[in-house]
C-alpha positions as CSV (number, residue, x, y, z in Angstrom):
1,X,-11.6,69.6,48.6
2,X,-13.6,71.6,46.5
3,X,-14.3,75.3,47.1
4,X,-18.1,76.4,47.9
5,X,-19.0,79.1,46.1
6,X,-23.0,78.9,46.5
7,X,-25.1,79.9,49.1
8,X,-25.2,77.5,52.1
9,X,-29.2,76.7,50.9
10,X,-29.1,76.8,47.1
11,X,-31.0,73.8,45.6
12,X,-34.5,75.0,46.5
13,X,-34.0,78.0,44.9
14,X,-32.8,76.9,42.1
15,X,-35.5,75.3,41.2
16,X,-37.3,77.2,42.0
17,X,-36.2,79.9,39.3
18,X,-36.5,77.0,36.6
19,X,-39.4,76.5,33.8
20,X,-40.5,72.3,34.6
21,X,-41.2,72.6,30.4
22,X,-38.0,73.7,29.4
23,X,-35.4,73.2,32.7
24,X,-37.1,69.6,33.4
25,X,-33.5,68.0,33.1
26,X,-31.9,69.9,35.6
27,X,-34.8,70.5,37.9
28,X,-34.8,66.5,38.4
29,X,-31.0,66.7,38.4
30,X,-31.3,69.2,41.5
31,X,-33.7,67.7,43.5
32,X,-32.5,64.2,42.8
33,X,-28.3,63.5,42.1
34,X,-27.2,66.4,45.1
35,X,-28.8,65.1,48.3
36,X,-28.3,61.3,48.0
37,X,-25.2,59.2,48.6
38,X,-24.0,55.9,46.5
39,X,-25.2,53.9,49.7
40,X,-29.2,55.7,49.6
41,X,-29.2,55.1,45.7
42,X,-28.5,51.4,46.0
43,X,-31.3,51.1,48.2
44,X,-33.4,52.5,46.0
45,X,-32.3,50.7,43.3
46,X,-32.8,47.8,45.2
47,X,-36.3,48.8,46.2
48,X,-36.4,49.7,42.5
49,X,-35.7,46.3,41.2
50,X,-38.4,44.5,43.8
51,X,-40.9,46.5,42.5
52,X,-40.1,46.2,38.6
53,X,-40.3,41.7,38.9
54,X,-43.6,42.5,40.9
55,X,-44.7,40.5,37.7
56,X,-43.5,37.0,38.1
57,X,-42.6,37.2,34.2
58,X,-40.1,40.0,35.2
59,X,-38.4,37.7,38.0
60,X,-37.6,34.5,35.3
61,X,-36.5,36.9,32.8
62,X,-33.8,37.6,35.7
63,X,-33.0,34.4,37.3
64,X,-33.3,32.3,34.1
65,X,-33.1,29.5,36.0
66,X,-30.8,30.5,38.2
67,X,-27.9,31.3,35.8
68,X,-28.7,34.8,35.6
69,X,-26.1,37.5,36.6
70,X,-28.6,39.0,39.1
71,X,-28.0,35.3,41.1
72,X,-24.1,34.8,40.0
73,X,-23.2,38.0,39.9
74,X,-25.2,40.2,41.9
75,X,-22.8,43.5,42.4
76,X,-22.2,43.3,38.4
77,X,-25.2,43.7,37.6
78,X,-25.9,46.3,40.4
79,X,-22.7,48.4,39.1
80,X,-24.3,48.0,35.9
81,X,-27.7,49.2,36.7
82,X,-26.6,52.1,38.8
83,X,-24.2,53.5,35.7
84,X,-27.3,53.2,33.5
85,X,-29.4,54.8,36.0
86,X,-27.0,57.6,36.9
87,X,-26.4,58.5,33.6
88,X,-30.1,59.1,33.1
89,X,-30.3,61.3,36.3
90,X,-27.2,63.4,34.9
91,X,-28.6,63.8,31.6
92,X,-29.5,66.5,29.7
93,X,-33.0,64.5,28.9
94,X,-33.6,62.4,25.4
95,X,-31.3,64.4,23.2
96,X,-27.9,64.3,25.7
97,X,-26.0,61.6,23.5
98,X,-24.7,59.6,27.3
99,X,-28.1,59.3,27.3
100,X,-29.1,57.8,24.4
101,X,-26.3,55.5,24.3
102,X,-27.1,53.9,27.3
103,X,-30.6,53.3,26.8
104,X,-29.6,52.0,23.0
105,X,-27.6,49.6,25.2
106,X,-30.9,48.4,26.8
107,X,-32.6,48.1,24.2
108,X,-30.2,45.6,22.7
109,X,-30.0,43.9,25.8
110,X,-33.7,43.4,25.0
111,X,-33.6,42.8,21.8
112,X,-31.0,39.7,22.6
113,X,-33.8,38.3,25.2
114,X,-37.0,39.2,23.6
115,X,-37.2,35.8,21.4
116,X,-37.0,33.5,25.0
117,X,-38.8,35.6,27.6
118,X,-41.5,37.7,25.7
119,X,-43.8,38.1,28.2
120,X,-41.6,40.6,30.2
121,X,-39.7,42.0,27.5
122,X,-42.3,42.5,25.1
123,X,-45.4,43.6,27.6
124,X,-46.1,47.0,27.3
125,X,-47.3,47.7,30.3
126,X,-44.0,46.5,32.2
127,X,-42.5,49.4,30.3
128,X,-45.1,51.9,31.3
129,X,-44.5,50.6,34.9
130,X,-40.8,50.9,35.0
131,X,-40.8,54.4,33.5
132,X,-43.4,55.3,36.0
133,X,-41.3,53.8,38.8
134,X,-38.4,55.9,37.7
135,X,-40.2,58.9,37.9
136,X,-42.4,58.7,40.6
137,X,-41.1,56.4,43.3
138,X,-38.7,58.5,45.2
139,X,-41.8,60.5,45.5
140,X,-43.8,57.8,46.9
141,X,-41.1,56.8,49.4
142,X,-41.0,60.2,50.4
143,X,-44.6,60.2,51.5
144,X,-43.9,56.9,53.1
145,X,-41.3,58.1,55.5
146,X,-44.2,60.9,56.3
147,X,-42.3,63.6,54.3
148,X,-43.7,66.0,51.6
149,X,-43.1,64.4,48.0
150,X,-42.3,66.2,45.0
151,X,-43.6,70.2,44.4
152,X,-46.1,70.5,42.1
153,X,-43.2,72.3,40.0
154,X,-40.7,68.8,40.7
155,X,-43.7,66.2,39.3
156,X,-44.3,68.3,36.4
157,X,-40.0,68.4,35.7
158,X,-40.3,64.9,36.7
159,X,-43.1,63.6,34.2
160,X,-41.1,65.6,31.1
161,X,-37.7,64.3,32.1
162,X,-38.9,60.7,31.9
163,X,-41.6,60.9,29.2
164,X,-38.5,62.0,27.0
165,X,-36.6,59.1,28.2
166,X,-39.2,56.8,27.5
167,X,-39.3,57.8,23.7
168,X,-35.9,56.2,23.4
169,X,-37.1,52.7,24.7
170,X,-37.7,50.0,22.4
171,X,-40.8,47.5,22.7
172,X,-40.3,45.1,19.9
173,X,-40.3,46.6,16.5
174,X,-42.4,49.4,18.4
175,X,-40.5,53.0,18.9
176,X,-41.2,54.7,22.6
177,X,-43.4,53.8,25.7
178,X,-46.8,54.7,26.1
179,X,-47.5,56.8,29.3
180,X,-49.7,58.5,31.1
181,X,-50.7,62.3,30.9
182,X,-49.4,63.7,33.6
183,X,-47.6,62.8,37.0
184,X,-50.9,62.4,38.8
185,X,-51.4,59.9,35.8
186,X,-48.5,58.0,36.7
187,X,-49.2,57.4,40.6
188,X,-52.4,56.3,39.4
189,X,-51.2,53.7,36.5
190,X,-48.4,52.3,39.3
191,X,-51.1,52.4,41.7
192,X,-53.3,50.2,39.1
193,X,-50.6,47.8,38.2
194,X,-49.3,47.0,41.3
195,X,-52.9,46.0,42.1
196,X,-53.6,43.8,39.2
197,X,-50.4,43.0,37.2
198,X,-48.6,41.6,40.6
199,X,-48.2,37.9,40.8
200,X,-45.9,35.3,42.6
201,X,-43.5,32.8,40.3
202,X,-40.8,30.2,41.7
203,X,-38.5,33.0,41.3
204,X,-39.9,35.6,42.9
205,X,-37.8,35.1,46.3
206,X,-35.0,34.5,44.1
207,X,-34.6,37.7,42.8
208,X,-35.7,39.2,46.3
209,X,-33.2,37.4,48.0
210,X,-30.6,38.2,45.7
211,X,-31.0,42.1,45.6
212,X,-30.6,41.7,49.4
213,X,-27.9,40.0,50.0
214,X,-26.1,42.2,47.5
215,X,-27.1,45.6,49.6
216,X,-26.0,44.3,52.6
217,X,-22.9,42.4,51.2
218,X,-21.7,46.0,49.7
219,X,-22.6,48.4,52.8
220,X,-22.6,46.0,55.9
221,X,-20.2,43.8,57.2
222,X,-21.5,40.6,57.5
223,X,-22.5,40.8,61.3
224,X,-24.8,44.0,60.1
225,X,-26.3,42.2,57.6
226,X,-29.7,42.1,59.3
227,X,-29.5,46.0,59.5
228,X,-29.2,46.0,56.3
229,X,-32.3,44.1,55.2
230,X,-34.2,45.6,57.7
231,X,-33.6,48.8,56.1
232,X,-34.3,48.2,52.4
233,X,-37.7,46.1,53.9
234,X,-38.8,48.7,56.0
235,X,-39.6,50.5,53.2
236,X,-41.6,47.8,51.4
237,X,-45.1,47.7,51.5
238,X,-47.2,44.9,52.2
239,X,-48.0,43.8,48.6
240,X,-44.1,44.1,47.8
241,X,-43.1,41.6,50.6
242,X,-45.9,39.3,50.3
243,X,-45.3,39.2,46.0
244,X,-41.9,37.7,46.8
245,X,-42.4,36.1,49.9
246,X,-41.0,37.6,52.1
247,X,-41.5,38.8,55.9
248,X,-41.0,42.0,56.8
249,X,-39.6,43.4,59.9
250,X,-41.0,44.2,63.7
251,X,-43.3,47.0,63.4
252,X,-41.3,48.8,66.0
253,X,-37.9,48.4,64.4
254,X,-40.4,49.9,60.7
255,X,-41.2,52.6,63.0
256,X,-37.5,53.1,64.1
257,X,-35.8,52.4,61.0
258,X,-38.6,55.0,59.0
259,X,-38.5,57.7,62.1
260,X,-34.5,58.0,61.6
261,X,-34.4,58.1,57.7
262,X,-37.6,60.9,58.0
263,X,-35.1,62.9,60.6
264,X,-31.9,62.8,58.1
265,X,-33.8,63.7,55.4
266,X,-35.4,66.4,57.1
267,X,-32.3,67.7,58.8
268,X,-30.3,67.6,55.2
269,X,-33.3,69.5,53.5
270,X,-33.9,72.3,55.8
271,X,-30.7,73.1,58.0
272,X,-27.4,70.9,56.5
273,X,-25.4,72.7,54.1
274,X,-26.5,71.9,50.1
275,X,-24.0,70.2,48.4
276,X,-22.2,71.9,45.7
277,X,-21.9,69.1,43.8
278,X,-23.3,65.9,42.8
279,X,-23.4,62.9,44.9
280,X,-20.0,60.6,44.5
281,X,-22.2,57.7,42.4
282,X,-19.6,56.9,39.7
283,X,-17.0,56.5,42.0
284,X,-18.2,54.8,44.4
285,X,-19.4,52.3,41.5
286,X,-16.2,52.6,39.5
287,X,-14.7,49.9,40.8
288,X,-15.9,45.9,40.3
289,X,-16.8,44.6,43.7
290,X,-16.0,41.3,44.4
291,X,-18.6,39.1,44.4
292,X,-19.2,37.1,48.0
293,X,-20.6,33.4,48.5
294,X,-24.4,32.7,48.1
295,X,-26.2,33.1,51.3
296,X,-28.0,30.9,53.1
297,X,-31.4,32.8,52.2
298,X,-30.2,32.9,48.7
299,X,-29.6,29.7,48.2
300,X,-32.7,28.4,50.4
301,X,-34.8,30.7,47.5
302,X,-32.8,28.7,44.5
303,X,-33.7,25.7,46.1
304,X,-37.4,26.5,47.0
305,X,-37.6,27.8,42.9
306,X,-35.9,24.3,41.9
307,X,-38.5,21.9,43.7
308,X,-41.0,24.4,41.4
309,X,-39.6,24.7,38.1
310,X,-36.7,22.5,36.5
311,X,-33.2,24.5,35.3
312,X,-33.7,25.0,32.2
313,X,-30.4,24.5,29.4
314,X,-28.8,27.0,28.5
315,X,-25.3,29.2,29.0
316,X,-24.7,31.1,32.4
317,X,-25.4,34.6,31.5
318,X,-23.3,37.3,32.4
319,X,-24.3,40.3,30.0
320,X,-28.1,41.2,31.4
């Protein structure tokens, strides 16, 4: 059990001693990998990956026909993406090597895809959007639960944390994605794209349907499972659900389901103990999951994407 040796309310303080231009890294480190659990990220991740296939191009680059790992081998690829992630939110910012290293993995991944689905991997402002999203969303679903986002002092360590990243990022040939100038900047440009860049493919429900059933297959026992999805829906808004088809839940049980997350949060902020270190993340994700039978929504999506689109040939793929 480790030893506290920190005040029982530490975090705010700290960064509030910090410089956003210089302590950006560990500003975003503080307010982001201390009060969260390996449970809260995957639902953000989740919410995270709903958001990024917005663009219909975005959701065939995953399900390639239905052979891609986010269909076959859903926790996989989560474990995957939350190592990646987590290693971005631990880093010392563009010039930590763990860093680099894991986004150079990326970019090869890209690289190996670019040729057959170029309109996601290849589109510019996909990039822009999924930086964006990394930097801005928790502060969006902040304000949706009713909550005060990011400080003015956060946004600005959140903006240089990610603009660094984004300079490691491949597009092509093309070194680094474009951005916007400021945090404000980026709310703006999601804003924007999620207004005009949003459409609906065959696979849109796939890849929904998929990221949900992995949630609630890793956190709920199968009974719960409509807890589960009501809780990573209940945060959706209603050009999420309706971009992949889906229907969200009861305004009461969105009231009930936002009302409790707004009271944890609040209590854990203001009047729980600050952890003294970071959240459990790798751990928790350390070890492969196995991987549960397609469900009946699941497999409904595949089918609705089918009668839409043949199966292409091609190899099951396992590596993206």
């Amino acid at each position: 059990m480790t030893t506290r040796e920190k005040p029982r309310k530490w975090i705010n303080a700290e960064i509030e001693a910090l410089d956003p231009d210089v302590d950006h890294a560990r500003i975003w480190r503080l307010g982001n990998a201390y009060r969260t659990s390996p449970m809260i990220l995957n639902m953000a991740v989740c919410q995270g990956f709903l958001r990024l296939v917005g663009p219909g191009s975005g959701a065939r680059t995953l399900v390639r026909g239905g052979k891609g790992k986010v269909v076959l081998h859903q926790q996989r690829r989560i474990e995957g993406t939350m190592h990646a992630v987590w290693t971005w939110y631990l880093g010392e910012g563009a010039h930590d090597p763990s860093v680099r290293e894991s986004v150079e993995r990326v970019n090869r991944q890209h690289d190996a895809w670019a040729g057959k689905y170029p309109d996601a991997i290849l589109d510019v402002r996909q990039y822009t959007y999924t930086i964006c999203i990394l930097a801005a969303e928790p502060h969006r679903v902040m304000e949706r639960l009713g909550l005060p986002g990011f400080s003015a002092k956060e946004q600005r360590a959140a903006y240089r944390h990610w603009s660094q990243i984004a300079g490691l990022f491949r597009i092509g040939s093309d070194q680094g994605v474009p951005l916007p100038a400021d945090f404000d900047g980026m709310l703006a440009f999601l804003a924007d794209f999620e207004r005009n860049d949003y459409s609906t493919a065959p696979e849109s429900n796939v890849v929904a349907e998929a990221m949900l059933q992995q949630f609630c297959d890793r956190w709920f026992p199968r009974p719960l499972h409509g807890l589960g999805r009501a809780l990573v829906l209940s945060l959706a808004t209603p050009d999420l659900l309706a971009v992949h088809g889906l229907k969200g839940p009861r305004p009461l049980v969105v009231w009930t389901l936002r009302r409790t997350l707004r009271t944890l949060i609040t209590v854990q902020v203001r009047w729980a103990p600050d952890p003294v270190e970071v959240a459990p993340i790798r751990a928790a994700f350390a070890k492969p999951r196995p991987e549960t039978p397609m469900g009946g929504r699941l497999k409904a999506a595949l089918s609705g994407m089918r009668e839409q689109r043949p199966v292409p040939d091609g190899p099951t793929s396992t590596d993206a």
